[in-house]
C-alpha positions in Angstrom: -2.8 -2.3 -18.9 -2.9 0.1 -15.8 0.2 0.4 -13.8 -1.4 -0.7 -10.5 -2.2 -4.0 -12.9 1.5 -4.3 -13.7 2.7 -3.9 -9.3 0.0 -6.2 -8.8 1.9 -8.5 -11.3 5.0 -8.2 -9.8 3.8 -8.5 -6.5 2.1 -12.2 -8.1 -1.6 -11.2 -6.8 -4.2 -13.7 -7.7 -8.0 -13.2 -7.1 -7.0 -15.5 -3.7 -4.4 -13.1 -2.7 -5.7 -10.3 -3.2 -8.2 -11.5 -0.9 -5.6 -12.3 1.8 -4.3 -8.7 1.1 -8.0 -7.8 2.2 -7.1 -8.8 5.2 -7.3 -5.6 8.0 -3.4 -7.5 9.5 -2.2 -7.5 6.1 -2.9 -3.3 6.2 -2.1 -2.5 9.0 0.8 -4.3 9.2 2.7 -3.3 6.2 2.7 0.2 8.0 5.7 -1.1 9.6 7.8 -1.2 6.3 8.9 2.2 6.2 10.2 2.8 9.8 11.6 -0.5 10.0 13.8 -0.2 6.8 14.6 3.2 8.3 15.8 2.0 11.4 17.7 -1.1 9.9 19.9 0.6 7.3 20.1 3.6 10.3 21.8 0.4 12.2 24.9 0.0 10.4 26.8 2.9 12.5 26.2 0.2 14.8 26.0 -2.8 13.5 28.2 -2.3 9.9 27.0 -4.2 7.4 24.9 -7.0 8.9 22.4 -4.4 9.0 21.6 -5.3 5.8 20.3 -8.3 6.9 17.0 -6.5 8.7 17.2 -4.6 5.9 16.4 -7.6 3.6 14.0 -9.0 5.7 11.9 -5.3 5.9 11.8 -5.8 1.9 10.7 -9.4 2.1 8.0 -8.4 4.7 7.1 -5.7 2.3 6.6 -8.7 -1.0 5.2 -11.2 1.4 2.4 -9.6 3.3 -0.3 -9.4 1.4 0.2 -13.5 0.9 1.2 -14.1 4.8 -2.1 -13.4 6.1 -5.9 -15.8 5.7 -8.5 -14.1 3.6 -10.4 -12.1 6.1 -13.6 -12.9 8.2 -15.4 -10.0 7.2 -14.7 -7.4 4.4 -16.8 -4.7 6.4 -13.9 -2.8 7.8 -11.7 0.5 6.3 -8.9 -1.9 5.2 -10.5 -4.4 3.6 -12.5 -1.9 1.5 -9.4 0.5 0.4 -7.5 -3.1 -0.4 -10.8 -3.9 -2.8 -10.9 -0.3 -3.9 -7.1 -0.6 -5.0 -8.4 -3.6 -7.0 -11.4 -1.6 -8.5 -8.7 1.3 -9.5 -6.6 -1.2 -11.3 -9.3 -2.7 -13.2 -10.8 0.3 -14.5 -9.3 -0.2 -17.9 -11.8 -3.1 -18.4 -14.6 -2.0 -15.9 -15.6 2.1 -16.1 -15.1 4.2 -13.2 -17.4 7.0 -12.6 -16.8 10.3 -13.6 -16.2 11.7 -9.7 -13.7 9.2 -9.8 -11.5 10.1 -13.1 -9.5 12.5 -11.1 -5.8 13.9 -10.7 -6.3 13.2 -7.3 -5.0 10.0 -7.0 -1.5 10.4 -8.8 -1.0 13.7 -6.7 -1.1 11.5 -3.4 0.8 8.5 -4.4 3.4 11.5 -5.8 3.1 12.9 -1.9 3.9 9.4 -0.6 7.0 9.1 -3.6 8.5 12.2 -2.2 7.9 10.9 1.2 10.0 7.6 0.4 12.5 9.9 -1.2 13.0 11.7 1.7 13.2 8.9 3.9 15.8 6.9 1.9 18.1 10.5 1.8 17.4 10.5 5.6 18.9 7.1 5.6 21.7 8.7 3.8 22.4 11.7 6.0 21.1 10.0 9.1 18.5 12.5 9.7 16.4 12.4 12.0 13.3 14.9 11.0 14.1 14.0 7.5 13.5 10.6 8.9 10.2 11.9 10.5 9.1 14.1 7.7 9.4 11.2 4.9 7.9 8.9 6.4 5.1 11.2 7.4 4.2 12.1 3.9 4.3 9.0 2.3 2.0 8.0 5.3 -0.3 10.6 4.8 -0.1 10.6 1.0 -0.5 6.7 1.4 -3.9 7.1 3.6 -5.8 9.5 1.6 -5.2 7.6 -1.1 -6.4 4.4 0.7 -9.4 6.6 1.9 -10.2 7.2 -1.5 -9.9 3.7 -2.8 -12.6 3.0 0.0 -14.8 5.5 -1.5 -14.6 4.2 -4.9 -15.3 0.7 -3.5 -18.1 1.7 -1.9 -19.4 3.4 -4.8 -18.7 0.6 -7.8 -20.1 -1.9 -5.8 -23.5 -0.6 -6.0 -23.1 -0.4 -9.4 -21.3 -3.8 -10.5 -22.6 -7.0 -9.2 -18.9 -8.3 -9.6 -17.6 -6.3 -6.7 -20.8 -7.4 -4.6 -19.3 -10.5 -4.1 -16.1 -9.3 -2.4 -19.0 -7.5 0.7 -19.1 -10.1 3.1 
């Protein structure tokens, strides 16, 4: 079992949620985890320890989303396909994944994003600012490419498995 299958476990996605996951609000929303923990566990100079209260609710945002949102009109968007191309990546212990796509690549971004978070929670920590900006920057950026190339490896398995055909609508 891959370890995208075993956070997709945890995170209790069906073949219905994953769908709803699809959805280009469920994407682009969870973009607002990060800075939003950030800033909540940055509030308790101000607030003290109720600020673990938006706190919680930036991690329950982050568990809910991909549920919170209908399955999506159309699958013919960026989002959609890196979502489905996340799903292809998972499964690639029972489905084969072209050779292109058996690369180091995709472990070296999600580490970029890793260190990102890292940095961010120390900036939590230290209250910096630019550590702040740089953390959340990388895991951003590692985060997108790696999106980018989920899309590419959707693109390409569905022209050559009927199974992911059905998710192009």
């Amino acid at each position: 079992m891959t370890i995208e299958r075993k956070i997709a476990k945890a995170f209790r996605l069906t073949d219905e949620s994953w769908m709803k996951h699809a959805n280009p609000w469920s994407v682009w929303t969870r973009y607002s985890v990060l800075p939003l923990i950030v800033l909540a566990f940055w509030s308790r100079v101000w607030i003290g320890w109720w600020c673990l209260v938006p706190g919680i609710i930036s991690l329950l945002w982050m568990f809910f989303n991909p549920v919170f949102f209908n399955k999506p009109h159309s699958t013919k968007n960026w989002a959609s396909k890196s979502v489905l191309g996340e799903r292809v990546f998972l499964n690639r212990d029972n489905v084969e994944i072209p050779e292109i796509h058996k690369t180091p690549l995709y472990g070296i971004l999600n580490t970029i994003s890793s260190v990102g978070m890292i940095i961010a929670i120390w900036s939590i920590i230290d209250y910096s600012v630019w550590g702040a900006i740089l953390g959340v920057a990388l895991a951003y950026l590692g985060k997108s490419w790696y999106l980018d190339r989920m899309v590419w490896l959707y693109e390409t398995m569905k022209t050559l498995n009927e199974e992911y055909q059905k998710w192009d609508y």
